[in-house]
C-alpha positions as CSV (number, residue, x, y, z in Angstrom):
1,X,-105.5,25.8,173.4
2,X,-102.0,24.8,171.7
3,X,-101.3,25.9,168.2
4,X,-99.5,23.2,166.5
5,X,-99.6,21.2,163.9
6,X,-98.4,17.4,164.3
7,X,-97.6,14.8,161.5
8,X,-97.2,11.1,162.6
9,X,-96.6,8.1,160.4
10,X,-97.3,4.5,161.9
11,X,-93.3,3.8,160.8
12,X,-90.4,6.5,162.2
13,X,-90.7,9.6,161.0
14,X,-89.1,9.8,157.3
15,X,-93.0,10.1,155.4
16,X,-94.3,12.5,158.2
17,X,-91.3,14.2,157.8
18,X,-92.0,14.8,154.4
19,X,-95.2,15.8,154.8
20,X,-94.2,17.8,157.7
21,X,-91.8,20.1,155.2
22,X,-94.5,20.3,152.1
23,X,-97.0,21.8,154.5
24,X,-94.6,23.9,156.0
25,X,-93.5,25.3,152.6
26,X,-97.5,25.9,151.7
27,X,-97.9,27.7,154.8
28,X,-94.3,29.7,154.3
29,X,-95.3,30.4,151.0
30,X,-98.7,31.7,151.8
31,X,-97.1,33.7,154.7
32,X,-98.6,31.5,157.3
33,X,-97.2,31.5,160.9
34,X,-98.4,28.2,162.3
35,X,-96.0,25.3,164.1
36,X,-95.3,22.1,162.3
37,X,-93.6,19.3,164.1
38,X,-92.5,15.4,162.3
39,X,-93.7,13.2,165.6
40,X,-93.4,9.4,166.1
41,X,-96.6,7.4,166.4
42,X,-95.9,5.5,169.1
43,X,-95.5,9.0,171.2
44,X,-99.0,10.3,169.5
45,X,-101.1,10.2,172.8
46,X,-98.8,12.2,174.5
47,X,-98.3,15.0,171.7
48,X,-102.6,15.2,171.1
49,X,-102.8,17.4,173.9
50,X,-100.1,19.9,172.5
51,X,-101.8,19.9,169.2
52,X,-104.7,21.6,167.5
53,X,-104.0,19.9,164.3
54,X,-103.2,16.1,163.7
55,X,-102.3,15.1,160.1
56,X,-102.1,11.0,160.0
57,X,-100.3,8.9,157.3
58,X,-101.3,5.5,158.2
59,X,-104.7,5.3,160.0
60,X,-104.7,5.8,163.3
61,X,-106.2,3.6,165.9
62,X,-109.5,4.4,167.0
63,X,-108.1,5.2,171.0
64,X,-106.1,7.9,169.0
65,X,-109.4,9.4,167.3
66,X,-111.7,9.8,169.8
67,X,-109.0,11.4,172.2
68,X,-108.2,13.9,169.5
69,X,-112.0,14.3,169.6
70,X,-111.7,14.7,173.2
71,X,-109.2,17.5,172.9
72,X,-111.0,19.1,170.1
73,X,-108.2,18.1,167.7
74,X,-109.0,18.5,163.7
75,X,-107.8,15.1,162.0
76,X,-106.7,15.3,158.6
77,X,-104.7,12.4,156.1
78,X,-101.6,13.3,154.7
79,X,-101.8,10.6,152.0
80,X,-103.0,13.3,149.5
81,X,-99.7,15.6,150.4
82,X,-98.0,12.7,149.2
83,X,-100.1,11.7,146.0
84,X,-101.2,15.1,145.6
85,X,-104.5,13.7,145.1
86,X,-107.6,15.6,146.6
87,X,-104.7,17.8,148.6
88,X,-106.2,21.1,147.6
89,X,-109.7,20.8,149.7
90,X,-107.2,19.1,152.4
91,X,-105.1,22.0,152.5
92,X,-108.1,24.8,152.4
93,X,-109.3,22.7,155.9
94,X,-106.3,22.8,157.7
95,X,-105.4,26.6,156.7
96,X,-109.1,27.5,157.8
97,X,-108.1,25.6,161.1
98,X,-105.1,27.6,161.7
99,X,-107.3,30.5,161.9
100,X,-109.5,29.5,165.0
């Protein structure tokens, strides 16, 4: 299975961006080898099957869901990287994910 983490934002790719970088840094920091890519929305089907984790900013659309289901995809929000509100339990499922 790929190893890579993917952040999409309905609009371009500035806020995933963002979010993109401050998980990056958390990993960096915590010595964490794990690929982190910005990608556009509109491109999302296409990078799911490259992915093992998806991090959304705006909701995604349920097509989007159940084919990351499909792949066996985790789906995590990246709102709280943002607010930093509820990131911490967030963070702790996506670094447990890196490890399968």
């Amino acid at each position: 299975m790929a190893r890579k983490l993917i952040v999409a934002c309905g609009s371009g790719v500035a806020t995933s961006t963002t979010v993109a970088e401050k998980i990056k840094s958390k990993f960096d920091a915590q010595g964490i080898d794990y690929p982190v890519e910005a990608v556009d929305y509109k491109s999302i089907l296409q990078e799911l099957p490259s992915a093992s984790i998806y991090v959304y900013i705006a909701k995604p659309d349920d097509e989007v869901l159940q084919e990351a289901e499909k792949l066996g995809v985790s789906v995590y929000a990246g709102v709280p990287f943002l607010t930093g509100m509820g990131v911490d339990d967030i963070y702790e499922g996506i670094v447990n994910d890196t490890k399968k």
